[in-house]
N, C-alpha and C positions, 0 to 999 in steps of 0.2 A: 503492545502499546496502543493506547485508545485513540491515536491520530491516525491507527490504520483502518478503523473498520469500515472506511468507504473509501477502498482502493481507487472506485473509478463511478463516474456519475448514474445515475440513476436514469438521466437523461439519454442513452444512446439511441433508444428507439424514439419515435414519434416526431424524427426533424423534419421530415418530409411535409408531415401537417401544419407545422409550427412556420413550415415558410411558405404556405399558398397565398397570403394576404400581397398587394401588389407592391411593388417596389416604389413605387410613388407614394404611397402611402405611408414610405419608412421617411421619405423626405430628407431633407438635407441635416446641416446641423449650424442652422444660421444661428437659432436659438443662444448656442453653447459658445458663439463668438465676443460675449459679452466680456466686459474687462473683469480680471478676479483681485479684489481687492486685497485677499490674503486672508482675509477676516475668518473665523473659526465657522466651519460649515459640516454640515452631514452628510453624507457620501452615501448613494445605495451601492452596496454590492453585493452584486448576484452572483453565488456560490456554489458551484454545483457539488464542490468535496466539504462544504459545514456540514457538521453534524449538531449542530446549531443556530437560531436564527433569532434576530432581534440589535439589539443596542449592544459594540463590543463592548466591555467594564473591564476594569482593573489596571494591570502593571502596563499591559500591552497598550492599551487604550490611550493610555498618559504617557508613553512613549512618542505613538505616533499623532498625539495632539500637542506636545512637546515640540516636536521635529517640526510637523507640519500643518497644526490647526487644525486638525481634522480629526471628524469623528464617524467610525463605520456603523453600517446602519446592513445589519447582514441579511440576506436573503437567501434562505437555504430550503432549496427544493427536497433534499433529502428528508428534511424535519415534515413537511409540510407542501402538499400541491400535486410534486412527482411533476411529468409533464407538461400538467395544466399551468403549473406558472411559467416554467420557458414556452408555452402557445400563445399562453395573454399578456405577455410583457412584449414579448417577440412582435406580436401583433399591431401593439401599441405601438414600435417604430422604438423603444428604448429596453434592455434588459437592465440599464443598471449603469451607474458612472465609472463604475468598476467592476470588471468581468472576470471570474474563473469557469474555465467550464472546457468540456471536454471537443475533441475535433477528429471524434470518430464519426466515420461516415461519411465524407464531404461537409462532416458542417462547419469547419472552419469557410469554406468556400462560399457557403450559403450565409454566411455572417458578413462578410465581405462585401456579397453582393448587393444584400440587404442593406447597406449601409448600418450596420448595427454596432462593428467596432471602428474606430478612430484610427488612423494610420499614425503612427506616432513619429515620423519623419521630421516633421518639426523640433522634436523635442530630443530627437537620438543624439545631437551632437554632445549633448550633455549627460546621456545616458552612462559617465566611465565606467560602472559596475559593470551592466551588462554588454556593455563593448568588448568586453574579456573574454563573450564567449560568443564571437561574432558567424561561428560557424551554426551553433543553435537557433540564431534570429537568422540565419539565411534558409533556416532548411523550415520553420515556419513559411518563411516567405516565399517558397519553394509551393507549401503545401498550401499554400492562400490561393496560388494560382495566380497572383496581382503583383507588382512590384510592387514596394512599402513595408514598414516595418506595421505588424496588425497585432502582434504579439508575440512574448514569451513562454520559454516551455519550462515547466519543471523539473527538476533536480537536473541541472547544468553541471558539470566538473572537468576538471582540466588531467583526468587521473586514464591510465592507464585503460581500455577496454574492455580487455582480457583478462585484466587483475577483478575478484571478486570484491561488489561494492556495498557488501554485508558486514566490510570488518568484524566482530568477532561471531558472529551469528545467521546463518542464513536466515531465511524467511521460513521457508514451510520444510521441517526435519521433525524427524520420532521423539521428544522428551518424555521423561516419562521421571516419577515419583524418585528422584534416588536413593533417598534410605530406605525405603522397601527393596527394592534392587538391591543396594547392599545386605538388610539382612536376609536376602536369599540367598545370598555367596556369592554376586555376583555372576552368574549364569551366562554361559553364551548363549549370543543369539546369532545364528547363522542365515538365518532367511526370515523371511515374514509368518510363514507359520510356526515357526519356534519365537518368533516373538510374540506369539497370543499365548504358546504354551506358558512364557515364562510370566505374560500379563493374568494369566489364569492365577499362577499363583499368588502373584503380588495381591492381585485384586482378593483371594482368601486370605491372604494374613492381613490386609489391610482390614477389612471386615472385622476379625477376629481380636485386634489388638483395639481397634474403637470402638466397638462393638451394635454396629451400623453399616445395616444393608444395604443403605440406599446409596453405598459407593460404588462407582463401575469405574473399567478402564477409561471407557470413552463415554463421551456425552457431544451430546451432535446440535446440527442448529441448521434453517432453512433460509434462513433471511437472506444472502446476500448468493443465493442461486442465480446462474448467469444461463449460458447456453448450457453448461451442466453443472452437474451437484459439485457446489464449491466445495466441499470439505471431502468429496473422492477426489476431486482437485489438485487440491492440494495434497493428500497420497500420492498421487501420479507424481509430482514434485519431486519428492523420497527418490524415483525410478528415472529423473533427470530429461523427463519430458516440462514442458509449459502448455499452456491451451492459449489458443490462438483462435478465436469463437468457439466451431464445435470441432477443430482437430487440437491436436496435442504434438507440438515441436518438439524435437531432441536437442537439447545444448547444443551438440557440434552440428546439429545442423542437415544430417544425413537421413535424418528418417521423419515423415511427418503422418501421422494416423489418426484416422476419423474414429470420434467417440464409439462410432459403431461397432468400428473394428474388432473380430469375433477375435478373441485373447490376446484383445490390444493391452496396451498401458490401465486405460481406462476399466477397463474389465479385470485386470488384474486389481483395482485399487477397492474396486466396489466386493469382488470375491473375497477380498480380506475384511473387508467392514461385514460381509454377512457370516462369515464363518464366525467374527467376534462374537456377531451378536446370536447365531445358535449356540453359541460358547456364555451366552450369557453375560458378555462384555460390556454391551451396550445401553446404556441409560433405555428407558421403553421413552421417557419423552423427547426421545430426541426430534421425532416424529414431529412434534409440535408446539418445542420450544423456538423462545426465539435469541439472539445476541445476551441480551439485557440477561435472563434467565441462566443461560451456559455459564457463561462468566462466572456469573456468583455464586455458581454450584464451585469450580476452579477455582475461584476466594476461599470457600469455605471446606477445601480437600477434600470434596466429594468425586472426585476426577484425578485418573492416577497418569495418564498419556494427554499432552498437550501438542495437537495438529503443528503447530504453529511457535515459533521462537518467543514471540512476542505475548502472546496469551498466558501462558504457563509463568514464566518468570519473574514477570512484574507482580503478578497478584500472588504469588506464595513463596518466591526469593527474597522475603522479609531478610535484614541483616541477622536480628535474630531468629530467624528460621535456619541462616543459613549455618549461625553461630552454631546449631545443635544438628549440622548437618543433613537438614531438612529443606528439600525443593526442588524444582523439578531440573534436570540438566538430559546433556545429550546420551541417547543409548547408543550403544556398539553392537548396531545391527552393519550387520560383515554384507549384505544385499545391494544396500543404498546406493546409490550415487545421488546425492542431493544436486538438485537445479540451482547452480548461483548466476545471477543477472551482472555482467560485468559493468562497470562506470559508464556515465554517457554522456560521452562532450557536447554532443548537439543536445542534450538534454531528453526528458521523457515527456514528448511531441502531443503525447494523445490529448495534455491538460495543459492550456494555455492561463497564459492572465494578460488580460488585455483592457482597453480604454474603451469603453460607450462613446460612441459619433453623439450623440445629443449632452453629455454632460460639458458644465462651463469651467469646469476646473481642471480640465483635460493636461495644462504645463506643471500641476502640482501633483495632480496623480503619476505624471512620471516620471517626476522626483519619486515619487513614494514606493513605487516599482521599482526605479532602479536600486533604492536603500535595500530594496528586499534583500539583492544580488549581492550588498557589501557582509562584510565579514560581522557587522551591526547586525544588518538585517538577519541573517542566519542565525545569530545569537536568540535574537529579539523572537523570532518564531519557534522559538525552543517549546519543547509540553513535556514529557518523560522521559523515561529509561531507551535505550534505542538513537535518539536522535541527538541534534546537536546541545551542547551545555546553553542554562537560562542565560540571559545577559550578564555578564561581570558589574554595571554598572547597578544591579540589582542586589548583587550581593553574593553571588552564584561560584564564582571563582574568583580566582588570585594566580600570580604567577609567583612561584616561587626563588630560592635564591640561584635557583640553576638557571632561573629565565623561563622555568616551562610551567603551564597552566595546572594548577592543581585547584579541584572544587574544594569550597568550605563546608562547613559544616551545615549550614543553610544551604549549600548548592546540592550535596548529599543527599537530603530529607526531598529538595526538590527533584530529582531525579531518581531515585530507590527508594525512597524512606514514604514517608506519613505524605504525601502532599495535597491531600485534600482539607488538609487542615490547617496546612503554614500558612501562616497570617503575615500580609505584607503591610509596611506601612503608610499611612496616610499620606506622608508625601511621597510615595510611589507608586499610589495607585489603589490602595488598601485592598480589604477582601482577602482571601485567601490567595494562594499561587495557581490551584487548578480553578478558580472561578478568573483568573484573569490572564490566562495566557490565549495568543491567538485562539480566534475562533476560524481563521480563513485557512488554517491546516492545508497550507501551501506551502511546500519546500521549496523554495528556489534553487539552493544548489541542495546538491547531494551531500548529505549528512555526515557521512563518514569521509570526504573529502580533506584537503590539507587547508587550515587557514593559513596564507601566507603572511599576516601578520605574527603567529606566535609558532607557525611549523609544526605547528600540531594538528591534529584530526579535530575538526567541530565536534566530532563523537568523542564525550570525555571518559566512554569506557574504552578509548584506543588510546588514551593516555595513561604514559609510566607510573604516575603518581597516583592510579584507578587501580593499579593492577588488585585483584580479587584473591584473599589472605585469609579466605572465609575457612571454616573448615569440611563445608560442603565443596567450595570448589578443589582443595587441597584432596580429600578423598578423593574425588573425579578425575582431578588431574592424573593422580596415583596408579592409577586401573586405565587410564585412557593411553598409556605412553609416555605421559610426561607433557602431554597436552598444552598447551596456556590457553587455548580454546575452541569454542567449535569448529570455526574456520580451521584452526591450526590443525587440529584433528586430522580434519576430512582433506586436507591439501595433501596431509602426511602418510595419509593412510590409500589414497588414488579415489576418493569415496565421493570426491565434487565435482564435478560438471557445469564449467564455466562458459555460458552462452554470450560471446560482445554485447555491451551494452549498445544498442543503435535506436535509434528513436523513430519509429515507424508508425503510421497510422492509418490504419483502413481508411481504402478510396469509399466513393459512396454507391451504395450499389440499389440495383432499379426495388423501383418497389415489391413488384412481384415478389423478388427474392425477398426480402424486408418481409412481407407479408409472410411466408411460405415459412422463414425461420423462429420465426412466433410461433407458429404451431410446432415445428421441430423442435426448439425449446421447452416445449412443455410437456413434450409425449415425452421429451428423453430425458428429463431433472423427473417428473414421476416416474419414470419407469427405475431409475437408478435408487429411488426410496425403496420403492416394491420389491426392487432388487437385492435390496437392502436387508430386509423384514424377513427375506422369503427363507419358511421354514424348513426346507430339505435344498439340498443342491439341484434335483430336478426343476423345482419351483423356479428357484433360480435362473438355469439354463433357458424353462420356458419364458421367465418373464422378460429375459434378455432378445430371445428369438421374436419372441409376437412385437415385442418394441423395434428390432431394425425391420419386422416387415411393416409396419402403420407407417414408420418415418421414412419407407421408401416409397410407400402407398400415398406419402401428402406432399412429393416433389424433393426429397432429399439431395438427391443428383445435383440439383439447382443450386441450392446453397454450398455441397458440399466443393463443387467448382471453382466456388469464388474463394470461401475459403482456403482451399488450395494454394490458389494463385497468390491467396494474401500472404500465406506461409514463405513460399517462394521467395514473394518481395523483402518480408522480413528479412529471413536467410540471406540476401543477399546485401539488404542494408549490415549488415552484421559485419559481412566480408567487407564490406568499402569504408564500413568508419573505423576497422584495424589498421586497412590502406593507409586510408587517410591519418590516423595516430603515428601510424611509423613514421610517414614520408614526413611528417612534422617534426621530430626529432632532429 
């Protein structure tokens, strides 16, 4: 789903810079005390998860100019700037009359202090949306370190912890080409090396029948490398670890290990990417592709194993792909335990949306915030496959005679089908569907949540009247147990690993360290390519070996301390918002 490719801001380093400018100089916000007429006005907001930036257009646009007069005027560092625009706005004493952006590090804290966001205590009594999930606005206001409401956090829900909030699909699990699969007879796959054996094959018949070499298993990408190589990452995921900077958390909670760690997680995920690719598995540009490029290699079936749920399914789970039992679903590798993120009432802490201290329409923008929270709002920030259904008032769904939400035909196309090209109309906002759906790729609540208007899941592939009749999923089903889906699978088979959903955010930690992990990021995302590449297993071993001695050689200790401590605290945020879930019941 293309609402995910920027899980998390761009902006986590460089806040320390972005706030040496004096606190007097952020000033008050007498300015923004001025009467609001009501009158149709343009909004900046500064965006840290667009992947887009400029003037919102389309359906979404004439929604919320409909509602509320207002037109968004987006600012996205990700398209454009990276830090330098959160240093010079920040600087300026204003980022934006409306804020999303992330509050790792202390920088909620330093937002605050700075006078940069607005308290919205004024405006809460009327906030009823997000009153519903008052324990989310308290555990901000927890991490503001200030009393006042300073903001909101993302994907809020009223669901279960420990219930997995992927409904039918995790995030990062093995897909891989099904009908090549099936016409190898469907092959066990008992562990990770017998699943390159059986990708060896696919990937020769695959070859053979199109008659086009430049198909591999995998096809790799560099862009959205963190403290390590995302797409070893997200392998480690497969193995029911998450990363937590530079360590990697267990679901339950018991085990946490540094990337270094000699035949950690981590090493196990990168061992299977190199053995592919001496196997010949691996695209050679993975090395130096980027997002943009992988992708449409994945469009275009030149890629038979998709990392990720969301990549693979959308772009080749065509209906008729699926009709002629073509596309990619999940393998039954017997190894796995896939990492599922449980629901989280306090919501996902790290990405806030909040008010600029200097904008003058500060009582309208939180109306417009709180709408996000209503079952409207949810609708309203729909984009694809994965997330919640387009607005009904758009055309998207219906309820049917049972009373329960079924998509139409038009909502179909908008969610799995063609929707780069549905054309909406004039008095809705014209333009196609994908040129006008939100650009602020802000979920407020969580997707696959219940709307307690229709009882149903926002997510309309968790609805009865969705259920998948394809005959791609009908074979899957067949060979998987009897399956109805991924999740169903992996609950039924012991194969998932449910981590509480608890919304935790790294404190801020001193520079030194800051500094120290810049370099440790960078020795240890190349070494893990190198790692990657390397053509004998020795190679291998050594490239691994001279990488934890540099990274111990530039202060590793230091960071790997804090990190630690931060695992810890997750972990234990984990155990208190189950606490807290039960004792609520």
């Amino acid at each position: 789903m293309e609402i995910k490719k920027k899980l998390t801001s761009v902006l986590a380093v460089g806040l320390a810079a972005a706030m040496t400018f004096s606190l007097a100089a952020c000033g008050g916000d007498t300015a923004a005390d001025a009467k609001d007429d009501g009158s149709l006005v343009t909004i900046d907001v500064f965006d840290s998860l667009a992947n887009q930036q400029g003037e919102q257009k389309g359906w979404f646009a004439k929604i919320v100019q409909d509602k509320f007069n207002l037109k968004l005027n987006i600012i996205a560092p990700n398209v454009s700037g990276g830090d330098t625009v959160f240093d010079t706005r920040a600087a300026s004493g204003s980022l934006g009359d409306l804020i999303i952006t992330s509050t790792g590090n202390g920088r909620l804290q330093k937002l605050v202090k700075a006078n940069l966001v607005a308290d919205m205590t004024p405006y809460y009594g009327k906030m009823t949306n997000v009153k519903k999930y008052q324990n989310a606005v308290d555990s901000v206001t927890k991490q503001a370190g200030k009393d006042g409401v300073w903001g909101i956090p993302q994907g809020v829900s009223s669901s279960d912890p420990s219930s997995p909030s992927e409904g039918m699909e995790p995030t990062s699990a093995p897909y891989i080409r099904w009908e090549y699969y099936k016409e190898l007879g469907y092959p066990e796959i008992k562990d990770l090396d017998s699943f390159l054996d059986v990708l060896k094959n696919m990937q020769d018949l695959a070859r053979k029948e199109t008659g086009q070499d430049d198909i591999y298993a995998f096809s790799l990408f560099k862009d959205w490398d963190g403290d390590v190589m995302n797409n070893a990452s997200a392998i480690v995921n497969w193995l029911g670890y998450q990363s937590q900077g530079s360590v990697f958390v267990s679901a339950d909670g018991k085990d946490v290990q540094p990337a270094t760690q000699e035949g950690g997680v981590y090493q196990q995920a990168l061992e299977f990417l190199n053995k592919a690719d001496q196997m010949g598995l691996v695209d050679p540009e993975s090395t130096t592709q980027d997002w943009d490029t992988m992708q449409n290699k994945v469009t275009n079936g030149k890629t038979l194993v998709s990392i990720f749920s969301w990549l693979g399914k959308p772009r080749m789970n065509s209906d008729e792909n699926k009709a002629k039992g073509v596309g990619f679903m999940l393998a039954p590798l017997q190894s796995m335990k896939v990492y599922s993120t449980g629901f989280t009432p306090d919501g996902d802490g790290t990405t806030i949306i909040a008010i600029g201290s200097k904008s003058k329409y500060k009582e309208r923008i939180a109306k417009f915030i709180d709408w996000l929270y209503s079952s409207d709002g949810v609708y309203a920030a729909a984009s694809n496959a994965g997330g919640a259904a387009c607005p009904k008032d758009l055309g998207c769904w219906t309820e049917g005679e049972d009373g329960k939400p079924q998509l139409t035909d038009f909502g179909k196309q908008a969610m799995n089908g063609d929707h780069a090209n549905l054309k909406i109309s004039d008095k809705l906002g014209g333009g196609t569907y994908d040129s006008g759906f939100s650009l602020l790729n802000f979920k407020a609540v969580q997707q696959n949540d219940i709307d307690s208007e229709t009882g149903a899941a926002f997510n309309p592939q968790l609805w009865e009247s969705e259920a998948d009749t394809s005959a791609l999923f009908q074979d899957w089903s067949e060979h998987m147990g009897g399956a109805t889906s991924d999740i169903d699978y992996l609950q039924k088979n012991n194969l998932l690993a449910v981590a509480p959903g608890a919304s935790y955010t790294t404190p801020q930690e001193e520079s030194t360290v800051s500094a120290t992990r810049s370099s440790i990021k960078t020795e240890v995302v190349n070494a893990s390519w190198n790692a990657l590449v390397a053509k004998s297993d020795s190679e291998f071993t050594k490239v691994l070996k001279d990488a934890r001695q540099q990274v111990k050689d530039l202060g590793y200790d230091s960071v790997l301390k804090v990190d630690q401590q931060n695992a810890k605290d997750w972990i234990k945020a984990r155990q208190e918002v189950v606490k807290q879930y039960e004792a609520s019941k």
